[in-house]
C-alpha positions in Angstrom: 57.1 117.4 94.5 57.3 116.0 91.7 60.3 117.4 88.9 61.5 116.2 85.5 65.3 115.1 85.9 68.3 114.6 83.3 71.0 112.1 84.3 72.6 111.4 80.9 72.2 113.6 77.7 70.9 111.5 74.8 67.5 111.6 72.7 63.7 112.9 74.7 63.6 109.3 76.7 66.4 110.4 79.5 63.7 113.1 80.9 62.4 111.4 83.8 59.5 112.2 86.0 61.1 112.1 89.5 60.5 112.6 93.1 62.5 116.0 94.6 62.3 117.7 97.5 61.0 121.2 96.8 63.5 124.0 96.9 63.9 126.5 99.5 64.5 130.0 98.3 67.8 131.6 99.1 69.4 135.2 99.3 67.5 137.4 96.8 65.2 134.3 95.5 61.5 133.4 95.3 60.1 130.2 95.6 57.4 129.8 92.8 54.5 127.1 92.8 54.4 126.6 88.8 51.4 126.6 87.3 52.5 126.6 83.7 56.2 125.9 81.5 57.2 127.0 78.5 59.0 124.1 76.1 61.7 126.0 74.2 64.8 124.6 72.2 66.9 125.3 74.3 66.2 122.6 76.6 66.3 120.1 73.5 70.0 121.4 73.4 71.0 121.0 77.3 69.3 117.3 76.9 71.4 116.5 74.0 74.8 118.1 75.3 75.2 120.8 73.1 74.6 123.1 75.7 76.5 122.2 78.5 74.6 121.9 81.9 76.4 119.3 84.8 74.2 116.2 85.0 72.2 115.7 86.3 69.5 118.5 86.3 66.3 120.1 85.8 65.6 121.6 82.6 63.4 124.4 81.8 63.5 128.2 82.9 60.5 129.9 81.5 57.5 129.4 83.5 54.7 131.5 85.0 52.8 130.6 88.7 52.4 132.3 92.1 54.9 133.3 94.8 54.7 130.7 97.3 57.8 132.4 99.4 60.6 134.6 99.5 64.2 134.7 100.2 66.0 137.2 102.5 66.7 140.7 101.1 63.4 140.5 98.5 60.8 143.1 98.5 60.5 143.3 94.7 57.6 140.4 95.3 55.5 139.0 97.7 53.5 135.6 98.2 50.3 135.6 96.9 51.8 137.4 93.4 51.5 136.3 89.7 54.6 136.1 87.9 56.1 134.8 85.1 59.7 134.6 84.4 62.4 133.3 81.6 64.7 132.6 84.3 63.7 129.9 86.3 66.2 127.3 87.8 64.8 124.2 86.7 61.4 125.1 85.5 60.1 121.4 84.7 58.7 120.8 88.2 55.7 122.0 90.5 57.8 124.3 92.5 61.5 126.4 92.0 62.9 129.2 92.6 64.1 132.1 90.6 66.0 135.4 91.0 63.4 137.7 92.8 64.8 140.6 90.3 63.7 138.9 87.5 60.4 138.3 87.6 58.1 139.9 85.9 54.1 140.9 87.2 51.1 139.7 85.3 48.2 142.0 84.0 44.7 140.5 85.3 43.6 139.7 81.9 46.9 137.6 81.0 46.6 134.0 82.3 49.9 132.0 83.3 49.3 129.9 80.4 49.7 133.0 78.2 52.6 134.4 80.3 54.5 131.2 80.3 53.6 130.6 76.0 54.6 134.7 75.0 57.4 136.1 77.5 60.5 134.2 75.9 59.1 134.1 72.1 57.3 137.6 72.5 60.5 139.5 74.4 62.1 137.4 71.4 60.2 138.8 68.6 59.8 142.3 70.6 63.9 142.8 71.1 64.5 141.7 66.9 62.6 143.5 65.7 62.7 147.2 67.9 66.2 147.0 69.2 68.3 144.3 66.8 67.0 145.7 63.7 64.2 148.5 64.1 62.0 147.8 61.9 60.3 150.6 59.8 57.6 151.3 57.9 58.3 149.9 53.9 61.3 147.4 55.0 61.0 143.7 54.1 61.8 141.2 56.0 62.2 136.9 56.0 60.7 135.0 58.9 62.2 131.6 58.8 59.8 129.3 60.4 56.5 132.0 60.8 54.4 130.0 62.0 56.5 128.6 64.7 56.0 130.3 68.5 58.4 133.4 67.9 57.3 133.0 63.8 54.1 133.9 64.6 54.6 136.9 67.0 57.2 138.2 65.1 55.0 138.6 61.8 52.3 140.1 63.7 55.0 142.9 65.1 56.5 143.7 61.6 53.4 143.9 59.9 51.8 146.1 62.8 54.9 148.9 62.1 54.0 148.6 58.0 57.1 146.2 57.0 56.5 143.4 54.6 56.5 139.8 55.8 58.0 137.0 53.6 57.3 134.0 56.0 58.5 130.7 55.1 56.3 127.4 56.8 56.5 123.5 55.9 52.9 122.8 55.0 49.4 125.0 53.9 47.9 124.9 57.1 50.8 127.2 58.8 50.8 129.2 55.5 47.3 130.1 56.7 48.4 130.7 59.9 51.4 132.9 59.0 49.2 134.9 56.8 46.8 135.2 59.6 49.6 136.6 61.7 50.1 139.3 58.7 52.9 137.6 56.4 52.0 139.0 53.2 54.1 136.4 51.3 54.1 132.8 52.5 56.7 130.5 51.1 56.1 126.5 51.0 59.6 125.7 51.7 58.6 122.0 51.1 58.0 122.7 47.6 59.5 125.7 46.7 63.2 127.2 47.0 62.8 130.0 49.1 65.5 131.8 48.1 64.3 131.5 44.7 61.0 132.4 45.2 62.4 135.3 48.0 64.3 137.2 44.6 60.8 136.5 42.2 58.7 138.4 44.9 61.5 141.0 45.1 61.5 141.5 41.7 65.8 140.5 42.2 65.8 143.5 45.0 67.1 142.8 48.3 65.9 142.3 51.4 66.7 144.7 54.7 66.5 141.9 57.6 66.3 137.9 57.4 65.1 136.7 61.4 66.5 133.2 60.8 65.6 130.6 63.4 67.0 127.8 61.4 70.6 128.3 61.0 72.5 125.6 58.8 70.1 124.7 56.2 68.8 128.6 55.7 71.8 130.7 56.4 74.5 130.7 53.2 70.9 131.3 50.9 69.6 134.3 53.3 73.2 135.9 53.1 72.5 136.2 49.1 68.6 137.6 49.5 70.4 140.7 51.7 70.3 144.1 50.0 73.6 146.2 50.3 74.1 147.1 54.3 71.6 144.5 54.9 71.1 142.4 58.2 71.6 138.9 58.8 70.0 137.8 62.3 70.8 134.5 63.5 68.7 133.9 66.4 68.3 130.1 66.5 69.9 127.2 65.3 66.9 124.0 65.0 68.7 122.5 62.1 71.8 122.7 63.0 74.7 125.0 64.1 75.9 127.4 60.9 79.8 126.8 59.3 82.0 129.5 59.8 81.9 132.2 58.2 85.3 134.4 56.7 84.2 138.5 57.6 84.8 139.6 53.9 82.6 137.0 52.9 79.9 139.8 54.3 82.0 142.9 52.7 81.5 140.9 49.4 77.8 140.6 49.6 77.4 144.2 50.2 78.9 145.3 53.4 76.3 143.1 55.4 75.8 142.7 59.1 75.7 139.5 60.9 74.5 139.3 64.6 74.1 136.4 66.7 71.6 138.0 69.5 70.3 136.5 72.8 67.5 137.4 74.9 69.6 137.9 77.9 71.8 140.7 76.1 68.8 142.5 75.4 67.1 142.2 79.0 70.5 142.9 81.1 68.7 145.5 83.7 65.3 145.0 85.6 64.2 148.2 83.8 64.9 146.4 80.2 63.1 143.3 81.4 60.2 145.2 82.4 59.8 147.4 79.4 59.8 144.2 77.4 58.2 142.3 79.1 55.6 145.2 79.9 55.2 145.4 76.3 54.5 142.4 75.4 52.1 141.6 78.5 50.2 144.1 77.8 49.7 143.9 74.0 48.1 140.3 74.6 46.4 141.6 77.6 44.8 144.5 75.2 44.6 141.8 72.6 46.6 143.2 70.0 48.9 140.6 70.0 47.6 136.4 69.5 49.3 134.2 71.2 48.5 130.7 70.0 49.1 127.2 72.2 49.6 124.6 69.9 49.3 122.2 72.8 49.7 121.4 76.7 51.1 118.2 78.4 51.0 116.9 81.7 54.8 117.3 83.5 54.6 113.7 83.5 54.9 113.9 79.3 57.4 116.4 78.5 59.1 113.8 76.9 56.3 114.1 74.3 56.1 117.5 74.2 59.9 117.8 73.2 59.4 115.4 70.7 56.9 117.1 69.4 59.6 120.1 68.9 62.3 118.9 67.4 59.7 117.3 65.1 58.9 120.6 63.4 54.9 119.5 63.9 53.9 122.7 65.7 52.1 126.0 65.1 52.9 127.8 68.4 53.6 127.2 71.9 54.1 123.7 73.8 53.1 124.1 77.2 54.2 121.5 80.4 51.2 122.0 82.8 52.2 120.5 86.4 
């Protein structure tokens, strides 16, 4: 098979398209012939070293195919089944294997392309804004990059419960799209300073939640937008990792809450995964929730595709298609 391999962390040109032997599935495994791959930041990260991984490897772990076999001791699948996962070992190949427990099954009107584009960024977007703050109807919140992969979802979820979305986007074409997605405010960071433009809309009132994505250049700025007992959720980190942070700087503000979440917190049982999951599959099966592809790339380009990332040039989901 072919697999994209990592021997030396550095910029996009160390991925290499490689020969490998495809994987056999062990105790509790299931070997998956991958149809589609999710391109997330994290794997931008683990390429550059600032996630840890021992060279070389595979990177990738949210993908969506059929079960080509399974390992001793699984029942919860069976070849021939549709899955998609978040937790696939090495997910930038035509074939590997991932814990049998956490896959997750497809409706019939979801396509692995849409499984492997929504179940990171939509469990993402689902988990912020139901579990990390519960968004209600009449609460505002800031959406750092909203027109991004989880922007997007997550401004469709907030506005679906009645909160208001200030969305902030580079350029006027993913204004458009934020809007779309039910922002109601759209900020032009490019141009404008959103914290500045964040108080104007406010009328100098807080805000109860900021969903920041971008971490160093946004954080100090949403701290100050945070009504008393407001929420600061650092979920991402694309420009950079945030300075720390002395506690009573948050008492100061008004008694604020920081939280630095991760998906895997909030999926830590099979029955958590699959109520996520299960609601997020099944809004885009329904079609109450868009999921948008900004673009696909053969395996043989992922290179491209995570230049394309860290370049800030997409509206949505980049997709590796084997």
């Amino acid at each position: 098979m072919k697999a994209i391999r990592i021997h030396a962390h550095g910029d996009a040109s160390v991925l290499r398209l490689e020969d490998a032997e495809v994987p056999r599935p062990g105790h509790g495994q299931a070997l998956l012939r991958i149809e589609a791959v999710g391109v997330n930041f994290v794997e931008v990260y683990q390429r550059t070293g600032l996630y840890q991984q021992p060279l070389p490897f595979t990177p990738g772990s949210e993908a969506a195919g059929t079960v080509e076999a399974v390992g001793p001791g699984v029942t919860l699948v069976h070849p021939g089944d549709r899955v998609g996962s978040v937790n696939v070992l090495g997910a930038y190949a035509e074939y590997a294997v991932a814990p049998a427990e956490k896959l997750v099954p497809l409706p019939d009107r979801v396509s692995t392309r849409q499984a492997a584009a929504v179940l990171l960024q939509g469990m993402t977007a689902q988990y912020l804004t139901t579990s990390t703050y519960p968004l209600r109807k009449g609460d505002t919140c800031l959406v750092h990059a909203a027109a991004g992969g989880v922007g997007l979802l997550l401004c469709q979820m907030a506005s679906r419960v009645g909160a208001r979305v200030i969305g902030t986007v580079s350029t006027e074409e993913k204004a458009a799209l934020a809007r779309e997605a039910g922002a109601r405010d759209v900020i032009l960071y490019t141009r404008t300073d959103f914290a500045a433009e964040v108080r104007r809309l406010m009328g100098g009132r807080g805000i109860q939640v900021d969903y920041d994505s971008v971490g160093r250049t946004t954080f100090e700025k949403g701290l100050d937008l945070l009504a008393p007992r407001g929420m600061m959720v650092l979920f991402g980190q694309s420009s950079g990792p945030v300075e720390p942070i002395n506690p009573q700087v948050l008492n100061a503000k008004g008694s604020l809450y920081l939280t630095r979440p991760s998906l895997g917190h909030y999926t830590a049982t099979r029955a958590e995964l699959l109520e996520r999951a299960g609601d997020v599959l099944g809004r885009v099966a329904d079609g109450s929730l868009t999921v948008r592809i900004d673009r696909e790339f053969p395996l043989a380009q992922a290179a491209d595709a995570q230049r394309a990332l860290e370049g800030r040039g997409t509206a949505g989901k980049l997709l590796l298609v084997p």
